[in-house]
KEFIDO-753301 format. One record per residue (C-alpha): y, z, x. Coordinates in nm, 2 decimals, always signed. Each point is the difference from the previous one (the first is absolute). Layout:
BEGIN
NODE        v        w        u
NODE        Y        Z        X
...
***
This chain:
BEGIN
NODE        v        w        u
NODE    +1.09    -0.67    -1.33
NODE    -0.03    +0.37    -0.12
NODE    +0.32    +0.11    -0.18
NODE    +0.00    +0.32    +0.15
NODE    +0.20    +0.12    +0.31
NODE    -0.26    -0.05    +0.32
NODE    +0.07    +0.43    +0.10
NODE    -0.14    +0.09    -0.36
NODE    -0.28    -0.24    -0.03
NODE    -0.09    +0.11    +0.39
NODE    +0.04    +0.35    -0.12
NODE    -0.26    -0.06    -0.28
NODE    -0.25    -0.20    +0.21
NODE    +0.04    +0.32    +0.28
NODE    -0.12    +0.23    -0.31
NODE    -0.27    -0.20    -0.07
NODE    -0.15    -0.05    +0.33
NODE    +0.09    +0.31    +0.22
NODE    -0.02    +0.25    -0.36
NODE    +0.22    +0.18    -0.20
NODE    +0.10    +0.25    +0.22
NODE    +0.13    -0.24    +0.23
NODE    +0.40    +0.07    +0.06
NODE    +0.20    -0.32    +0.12
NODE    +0.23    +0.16    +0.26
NODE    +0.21    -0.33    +0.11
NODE    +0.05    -0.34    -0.12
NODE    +0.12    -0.28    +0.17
NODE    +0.09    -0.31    -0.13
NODE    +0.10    -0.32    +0.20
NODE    +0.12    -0.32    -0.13
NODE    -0.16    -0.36    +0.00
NODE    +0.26    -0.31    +0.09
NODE    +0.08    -0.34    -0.04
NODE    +0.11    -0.26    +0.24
NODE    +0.25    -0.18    -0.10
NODE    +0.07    -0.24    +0.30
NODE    -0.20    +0.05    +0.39
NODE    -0.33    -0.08    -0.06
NODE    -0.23    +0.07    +0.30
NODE    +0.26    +0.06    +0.23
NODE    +0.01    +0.35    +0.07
NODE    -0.24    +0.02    +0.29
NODE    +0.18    -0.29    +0.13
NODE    +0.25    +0.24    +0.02
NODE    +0.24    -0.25    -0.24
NODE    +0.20    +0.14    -0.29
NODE    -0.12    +0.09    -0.34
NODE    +0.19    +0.11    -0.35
NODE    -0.26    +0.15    -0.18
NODE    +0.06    +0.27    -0.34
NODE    -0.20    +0.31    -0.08
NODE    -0.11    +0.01    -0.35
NODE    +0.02    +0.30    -0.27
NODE    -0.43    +0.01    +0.03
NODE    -0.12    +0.23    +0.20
NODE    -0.33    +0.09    +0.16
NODE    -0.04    +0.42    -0.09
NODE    -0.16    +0.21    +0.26
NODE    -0.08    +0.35    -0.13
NODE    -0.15    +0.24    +0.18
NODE    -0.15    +0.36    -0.05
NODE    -0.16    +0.27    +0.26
NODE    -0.35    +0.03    +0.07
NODE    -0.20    +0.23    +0.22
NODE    -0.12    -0.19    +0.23
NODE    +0.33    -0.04    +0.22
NODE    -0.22    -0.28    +0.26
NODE    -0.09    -0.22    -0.37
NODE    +0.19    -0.20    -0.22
NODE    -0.13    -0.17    -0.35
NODE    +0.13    -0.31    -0.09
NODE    +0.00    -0.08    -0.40
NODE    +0.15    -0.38    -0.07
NODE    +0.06    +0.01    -0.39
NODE    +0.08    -0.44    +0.01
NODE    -0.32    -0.03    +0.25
NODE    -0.36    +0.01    -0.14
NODE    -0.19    +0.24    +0.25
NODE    -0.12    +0.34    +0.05
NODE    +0.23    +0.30    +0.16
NODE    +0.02    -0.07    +0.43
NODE    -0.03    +0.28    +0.18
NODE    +0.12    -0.02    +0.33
NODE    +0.00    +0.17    +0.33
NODE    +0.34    +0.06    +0.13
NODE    -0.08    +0.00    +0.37
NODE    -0.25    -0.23    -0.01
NODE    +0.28    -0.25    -0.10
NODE    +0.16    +0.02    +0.36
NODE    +0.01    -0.33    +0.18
NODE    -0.18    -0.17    -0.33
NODE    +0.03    -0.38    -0.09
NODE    -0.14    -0.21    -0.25
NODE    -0.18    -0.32    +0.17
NODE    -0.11    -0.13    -0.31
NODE    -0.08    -0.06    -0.40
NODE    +0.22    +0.12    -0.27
NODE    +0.27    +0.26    -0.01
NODE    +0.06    +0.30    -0.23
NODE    +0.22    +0.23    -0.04
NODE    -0.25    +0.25    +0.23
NODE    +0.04    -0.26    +0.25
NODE    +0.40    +0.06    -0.05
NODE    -0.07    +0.37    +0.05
NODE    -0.14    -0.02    +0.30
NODE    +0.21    -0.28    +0.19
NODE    +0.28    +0.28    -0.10
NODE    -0.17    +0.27    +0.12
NODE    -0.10    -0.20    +0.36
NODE    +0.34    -0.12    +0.03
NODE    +0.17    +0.38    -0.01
NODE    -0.19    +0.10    +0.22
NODE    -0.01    -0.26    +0.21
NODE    +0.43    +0.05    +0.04
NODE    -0.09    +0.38    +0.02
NODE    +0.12    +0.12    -0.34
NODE    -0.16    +0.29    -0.11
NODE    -0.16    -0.09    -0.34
NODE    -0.13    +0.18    -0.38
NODE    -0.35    +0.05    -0.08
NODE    -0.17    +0.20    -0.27
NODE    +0.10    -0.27    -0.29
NODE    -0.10    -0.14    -0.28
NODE    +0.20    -0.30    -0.07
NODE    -0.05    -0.22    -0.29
NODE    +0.21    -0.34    -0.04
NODE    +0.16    -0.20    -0.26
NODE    +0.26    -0.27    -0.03
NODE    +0.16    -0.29    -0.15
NODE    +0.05    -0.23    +0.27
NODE    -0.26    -0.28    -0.12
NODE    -0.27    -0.03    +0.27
NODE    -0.04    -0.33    +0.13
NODE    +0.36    -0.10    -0.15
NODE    +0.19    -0.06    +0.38
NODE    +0.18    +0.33    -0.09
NODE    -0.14    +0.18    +0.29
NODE    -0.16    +0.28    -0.11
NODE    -0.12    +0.06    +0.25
NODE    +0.25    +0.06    +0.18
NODE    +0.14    +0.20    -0.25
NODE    -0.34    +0.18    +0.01
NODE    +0.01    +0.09    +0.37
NODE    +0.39    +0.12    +0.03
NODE    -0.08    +0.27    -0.33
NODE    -0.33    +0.09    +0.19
NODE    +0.23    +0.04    +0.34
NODE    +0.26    +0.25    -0.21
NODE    -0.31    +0.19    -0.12
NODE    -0.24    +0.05    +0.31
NODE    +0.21    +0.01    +0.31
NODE    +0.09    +0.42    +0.01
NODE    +0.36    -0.07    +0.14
NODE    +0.27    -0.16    -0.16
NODE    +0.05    -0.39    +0.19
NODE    +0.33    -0.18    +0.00
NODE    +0.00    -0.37    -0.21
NODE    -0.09    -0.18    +0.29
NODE    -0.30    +0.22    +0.12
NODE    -0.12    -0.02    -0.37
NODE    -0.01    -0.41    +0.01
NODE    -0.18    +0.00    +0.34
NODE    -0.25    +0.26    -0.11
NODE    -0.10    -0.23    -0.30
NODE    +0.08    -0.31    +0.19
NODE    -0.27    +0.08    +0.23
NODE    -0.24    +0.17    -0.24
NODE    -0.02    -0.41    -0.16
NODE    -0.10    -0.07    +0.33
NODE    -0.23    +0.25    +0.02
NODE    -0.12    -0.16    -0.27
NODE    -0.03    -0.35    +0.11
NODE    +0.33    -0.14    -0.14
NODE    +0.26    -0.11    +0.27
NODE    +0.29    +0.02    -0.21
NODE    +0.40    +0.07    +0.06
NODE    +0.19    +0.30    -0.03
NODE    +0.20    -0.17    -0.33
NODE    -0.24    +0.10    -0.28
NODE    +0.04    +0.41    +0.06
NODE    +0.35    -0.03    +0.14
NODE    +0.09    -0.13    -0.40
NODE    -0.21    +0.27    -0.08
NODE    +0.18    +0.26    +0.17
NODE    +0.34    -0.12    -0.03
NODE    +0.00    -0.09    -0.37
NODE    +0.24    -0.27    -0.16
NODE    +0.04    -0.33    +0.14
NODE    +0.01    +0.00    +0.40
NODE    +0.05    -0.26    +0.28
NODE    -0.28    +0.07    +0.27
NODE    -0.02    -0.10    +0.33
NODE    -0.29    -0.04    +0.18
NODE    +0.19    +0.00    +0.37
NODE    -0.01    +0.36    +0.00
NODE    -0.15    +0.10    -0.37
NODE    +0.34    +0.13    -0.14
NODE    +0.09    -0.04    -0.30
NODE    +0.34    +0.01    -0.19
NODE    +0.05    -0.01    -0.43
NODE    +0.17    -0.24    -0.14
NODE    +0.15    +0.04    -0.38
NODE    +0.04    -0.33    -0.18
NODE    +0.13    -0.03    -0.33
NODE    -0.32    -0.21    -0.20
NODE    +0.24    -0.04    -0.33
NODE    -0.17    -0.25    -0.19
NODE    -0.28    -0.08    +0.22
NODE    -0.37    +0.23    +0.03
NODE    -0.33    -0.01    +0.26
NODE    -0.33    -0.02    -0.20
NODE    -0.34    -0.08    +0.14
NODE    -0.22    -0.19    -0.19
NODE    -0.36    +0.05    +0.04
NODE    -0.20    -0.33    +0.15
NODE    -0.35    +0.15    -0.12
NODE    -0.08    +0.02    +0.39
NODE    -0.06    +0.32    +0.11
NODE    +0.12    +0.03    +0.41
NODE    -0.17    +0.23    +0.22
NODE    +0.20    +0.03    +0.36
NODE    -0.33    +0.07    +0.18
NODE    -0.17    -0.31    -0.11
NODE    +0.24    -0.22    +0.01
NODE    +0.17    -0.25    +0.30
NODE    +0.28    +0.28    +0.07
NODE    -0.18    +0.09    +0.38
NODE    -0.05    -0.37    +0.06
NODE    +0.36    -0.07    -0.02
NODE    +0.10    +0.26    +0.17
NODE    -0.17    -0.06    +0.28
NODE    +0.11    -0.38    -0.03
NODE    +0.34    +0.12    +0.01
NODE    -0.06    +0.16    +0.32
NODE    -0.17    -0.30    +0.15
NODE    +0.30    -0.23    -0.08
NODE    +0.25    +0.27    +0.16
NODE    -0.21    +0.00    +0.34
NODE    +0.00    -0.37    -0.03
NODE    +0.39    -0.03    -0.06
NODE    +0.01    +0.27    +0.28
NODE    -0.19    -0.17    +0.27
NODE    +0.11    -0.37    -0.01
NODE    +0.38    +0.04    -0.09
NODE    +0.17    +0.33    -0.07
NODE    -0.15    +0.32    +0.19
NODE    +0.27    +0.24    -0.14
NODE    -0.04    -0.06    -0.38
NODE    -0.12    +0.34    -0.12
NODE    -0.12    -0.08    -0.35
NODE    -0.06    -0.31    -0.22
NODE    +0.25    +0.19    -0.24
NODE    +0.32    -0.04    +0.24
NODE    -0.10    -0.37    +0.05
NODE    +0.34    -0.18    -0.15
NODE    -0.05    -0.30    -0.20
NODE    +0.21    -0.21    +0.27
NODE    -0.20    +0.15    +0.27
NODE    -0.30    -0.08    -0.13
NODE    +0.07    -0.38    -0.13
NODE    +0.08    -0.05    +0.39
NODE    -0.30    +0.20    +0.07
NODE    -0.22    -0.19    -0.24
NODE    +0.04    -0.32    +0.15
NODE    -0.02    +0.09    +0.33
NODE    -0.34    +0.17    -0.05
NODE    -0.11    -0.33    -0.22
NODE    -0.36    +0.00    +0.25
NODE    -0.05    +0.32    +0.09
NODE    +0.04    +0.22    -0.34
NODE    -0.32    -0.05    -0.27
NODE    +0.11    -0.16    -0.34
NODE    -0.13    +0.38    -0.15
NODE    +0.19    +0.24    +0.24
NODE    +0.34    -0.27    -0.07
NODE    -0.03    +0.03    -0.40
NODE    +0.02    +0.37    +0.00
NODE    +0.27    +0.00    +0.25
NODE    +0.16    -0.24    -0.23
NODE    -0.05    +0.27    -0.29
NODE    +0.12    +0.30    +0.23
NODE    +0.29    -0.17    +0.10
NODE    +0.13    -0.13    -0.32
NODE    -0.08    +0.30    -0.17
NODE    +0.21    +0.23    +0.19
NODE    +0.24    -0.24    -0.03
NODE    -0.01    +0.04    -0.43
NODE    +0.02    +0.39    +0.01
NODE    +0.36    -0.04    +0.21
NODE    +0.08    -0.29    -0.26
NODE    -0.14    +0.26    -0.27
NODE    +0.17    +0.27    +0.12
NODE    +0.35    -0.19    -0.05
NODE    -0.11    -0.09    -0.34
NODE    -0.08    +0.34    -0.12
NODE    +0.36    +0.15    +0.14
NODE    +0.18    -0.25    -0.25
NODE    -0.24    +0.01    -0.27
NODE    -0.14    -0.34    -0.01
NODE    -0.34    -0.03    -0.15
NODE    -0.01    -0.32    -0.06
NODE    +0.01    -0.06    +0.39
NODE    -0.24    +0.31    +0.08
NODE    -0.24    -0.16    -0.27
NODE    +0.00    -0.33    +0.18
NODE    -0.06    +0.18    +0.34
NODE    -0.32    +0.21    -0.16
NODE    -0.12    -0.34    -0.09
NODE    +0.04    -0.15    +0.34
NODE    -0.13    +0.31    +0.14
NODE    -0.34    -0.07    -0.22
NODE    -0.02    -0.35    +0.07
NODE    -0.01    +0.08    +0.40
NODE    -0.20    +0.28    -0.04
NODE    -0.25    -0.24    -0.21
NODE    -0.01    -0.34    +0.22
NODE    +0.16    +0.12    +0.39
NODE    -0.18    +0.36    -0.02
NODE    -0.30    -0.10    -0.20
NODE    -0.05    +0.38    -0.14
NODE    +0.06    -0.10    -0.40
NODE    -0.29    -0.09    -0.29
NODE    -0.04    -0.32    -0.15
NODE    +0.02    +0.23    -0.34
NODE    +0.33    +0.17    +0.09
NODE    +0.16    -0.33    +0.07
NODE    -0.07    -0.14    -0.33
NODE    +0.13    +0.31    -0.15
NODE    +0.30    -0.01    +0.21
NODE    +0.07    -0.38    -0.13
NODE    -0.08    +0.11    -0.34
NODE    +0.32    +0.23    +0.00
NODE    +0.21    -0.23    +0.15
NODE    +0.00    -0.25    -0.24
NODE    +0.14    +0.29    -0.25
NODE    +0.35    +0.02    -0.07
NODE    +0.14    +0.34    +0.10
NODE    -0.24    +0.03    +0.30
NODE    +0.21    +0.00    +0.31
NODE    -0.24    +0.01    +0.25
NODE    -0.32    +0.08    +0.06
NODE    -0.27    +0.00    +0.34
NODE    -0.35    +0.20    +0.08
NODE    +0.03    +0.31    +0.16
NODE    -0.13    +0.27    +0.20
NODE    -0.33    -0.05    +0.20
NODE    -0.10    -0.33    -0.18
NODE    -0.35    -0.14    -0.09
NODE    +0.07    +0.16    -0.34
NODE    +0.22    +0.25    -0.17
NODE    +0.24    -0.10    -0.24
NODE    +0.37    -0.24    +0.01
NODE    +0.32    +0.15    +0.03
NODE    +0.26    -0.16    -0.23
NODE    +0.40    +0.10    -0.03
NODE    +0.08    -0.03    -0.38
NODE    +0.25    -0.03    -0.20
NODE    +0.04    +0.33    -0.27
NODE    +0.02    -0.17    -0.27
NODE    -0.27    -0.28    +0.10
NODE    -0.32    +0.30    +0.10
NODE    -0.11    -0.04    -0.35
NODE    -0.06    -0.36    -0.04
NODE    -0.13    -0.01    +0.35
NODE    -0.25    +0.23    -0.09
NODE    -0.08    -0.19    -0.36
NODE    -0.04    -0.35    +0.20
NODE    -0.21    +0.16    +0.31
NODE    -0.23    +0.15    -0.29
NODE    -0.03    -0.32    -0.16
NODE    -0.01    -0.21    +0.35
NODE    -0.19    +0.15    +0.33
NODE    -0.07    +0.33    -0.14
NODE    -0.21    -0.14    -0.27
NODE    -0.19    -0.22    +0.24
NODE    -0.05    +0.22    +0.26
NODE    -0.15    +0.36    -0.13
NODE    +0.06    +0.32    +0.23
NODE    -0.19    +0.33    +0.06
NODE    +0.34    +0.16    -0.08
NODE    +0.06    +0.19    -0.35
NODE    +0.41    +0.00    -0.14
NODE    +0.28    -0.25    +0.06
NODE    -0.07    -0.26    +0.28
NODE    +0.36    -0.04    +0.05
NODE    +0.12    +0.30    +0.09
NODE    +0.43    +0.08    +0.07
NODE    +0.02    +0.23    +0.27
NODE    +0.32    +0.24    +0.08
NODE    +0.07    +0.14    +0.35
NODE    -0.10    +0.36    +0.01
NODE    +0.07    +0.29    +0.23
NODE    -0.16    +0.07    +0.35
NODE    -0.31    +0.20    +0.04
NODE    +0.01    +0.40    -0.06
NODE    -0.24    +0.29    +0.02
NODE    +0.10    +0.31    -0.18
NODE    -0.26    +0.37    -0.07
NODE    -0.10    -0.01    -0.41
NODE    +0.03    +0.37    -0.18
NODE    -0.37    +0.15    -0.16
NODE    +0.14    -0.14    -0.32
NODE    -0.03    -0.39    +0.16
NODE    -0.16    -0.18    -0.24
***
């Protein structure tokens, strides 16, 4: 990870591609996040806690001439300037292949205007950030709400700002929740709920206790991986629950554990052994965020760490979205004293392990993991694989003076 702050290093890539001349006018930055418990179940409109971090993804942008262009410059992403056509963007989706951060630009660009907000050409934009790629931070979610602040020409409430970027992923072609850029947007530690994509913070004391991710050596990438697949599985086992037994249940998310076990046996013939597993996850999982919730109010970690472990272990054998990899890292920091709980997280396939630590224990964690699985398992990924992460603020755009940088 580059030591210096993403604005400055996206400053100093925008000199070097766009030329000295080039003013950066505006800088947005937006936040990357961590789940802590609610794994998957956003779009099952369930409940998630979920933290953003103090990495950001920096979006700075300068004027151009050409008011229908906009260059893209990506300082952590090997490729030459995008240029792209502003109205040429309208009603755009990406089918297929890999996405990049031009991809991002335009998803944002089609989903303004789409919603009829007027949007900002005549850019040159250049990127930076520290928000690992591939590290289930979402950065690109963190990506898309900075890009949102910067393009759209009128100023959008919260909410309008996580639908804009919600649905630019889906432009695309990743089918995700609203949970990733409402942490983004709302900063700290917050309690999400999918019914209605609201969101309200939550300020636990951690006292002794900190979140790290540890890197697996796995890199995740939400378009390639199973994340479609189980959302439209999901959806399959709701119409099945809806059809044989309960009509009125509006989301696998506000399925009560009773409800279900009663359900679950009832619909022993008639529900598939996949869509019952990831109803099994959904259900259960909602069930630790409320039990989560109640643990973070009175401060007990050593509950909340147990919880994040559960939460991994579902995620891993009911929702089948983990890595054989991550999983051995996971029971690798278990068996360490101080570690209170640990789980996979974010998208899956990949990524890194979140772990809740005791203070004074991050050191010899780190010693034993560099000794243990990180030894054995090398990474693409330069600097401390076990990295402590605080809870930052919520995302911000602010104009830079001529002096900037």
């Amino acid at each position: 990870m580059n030591d210096r702050a993403p604005r400055q290093r996206a400053i100093d890539y925008g000199r070097r591609c766009f030329g000295s001349t080039w003013f950066p006018a505006s800088v947005a930055e937006a936040p990357g996040r961590l789940e802590l418990i609610g794994n998957h179940v956003d779009y099952n409109c369930g409940l998630v806690l979920a933290g953003a971090i103090d990495r950001v993804v920096a979006v700075v942008a300068g004027q151009s001439s050409d008011r229908n262009r906009i260059e893209i410059a990506a300082a952590d992403v090997s490729g030459d300037i995008a240029e792209i056509d502003v109205e040429a963007c309208r009603h755009w989706r990406h089918n297929c292949g890999d996405v990049g951060p031009d991809h991002y630009v335009r998803g944002v660009l089609a989903a303004l205007m789409e919603r009829g907000h007027p949007v900002q050409g005549g850019f040159q934009v250049a990127i930076a950030g520290d928000v690992p790629l591939g590290f289930g931070m979402s950065s690109s979610a963190a990506l898309c709400v900075a890009l949102v602040m910067t393009l759209s020409a009128g100023e959008l409430d919260p909410h309008e700002i996580v639908a804009v970027a919600r649905e630019a992923e889906h432009r695309c072609g990743n089918p995700v929740g609203a949970m990733d850029q409402s942490a983004s947007i709302a900063g700290g530690i917050i309690l999400f709920d999918g019914r209605d994509d609201s969101f309200t913070s939550r300020e636990p004391r951690l006292d002794d206790y900190v979140f790290a991710v540890a890197d697996s050596g796995v890199a995740h990438a939400l378009g390639a991986s199973s994340y479609a697949v189980r959302v439209a599985e999901s959806r399959e086992a709701l119409a099945t629950i809806r059809s044989c037994l309960l009509p009125d249940l509006p989301s696998l998310g506000e399925l009560t554990p009773d409800v279900w076990a009663n359900a679950r046996s009832m619909l022993a013939d008639r529900i598939e052994p996949v869509q019952r597993s990831r109803v099994d996850h959904v259900v259960s999982e909602v069930d630790r965020v409320r039990r989560g919730v109640d643990a973070i109010q009175v401060s007990d970690w050593i509950d909340f760490g147990r919880l994040m472990t559960e939460s991994g272990r579902s995620s891993n054998e009911n929702y089948k979205i983990s890595h054989p990899m991550v999983e051995a890292l996971v029971a690798e920091m278990l068996a360490i004293d101080g570690v209170a709980g640990a789980r996979m997280m974010g998208g899956g396939e990949g990524g890194p392990a979140l772990t809740l630590i005791h203070r004074d224990a991050v050191e010899s964690v780190g010693a034993l993991l560099d000794h243990g699985y990180f030894r054995n398992h090398p990474s693409h990924m330069s600097g401390n694989r076990l990295q402590v992460c605080a809870f930052g603020a919520g995302a911000r755009i602010e104009s830079l003076s001529q002096s900037s940088g």
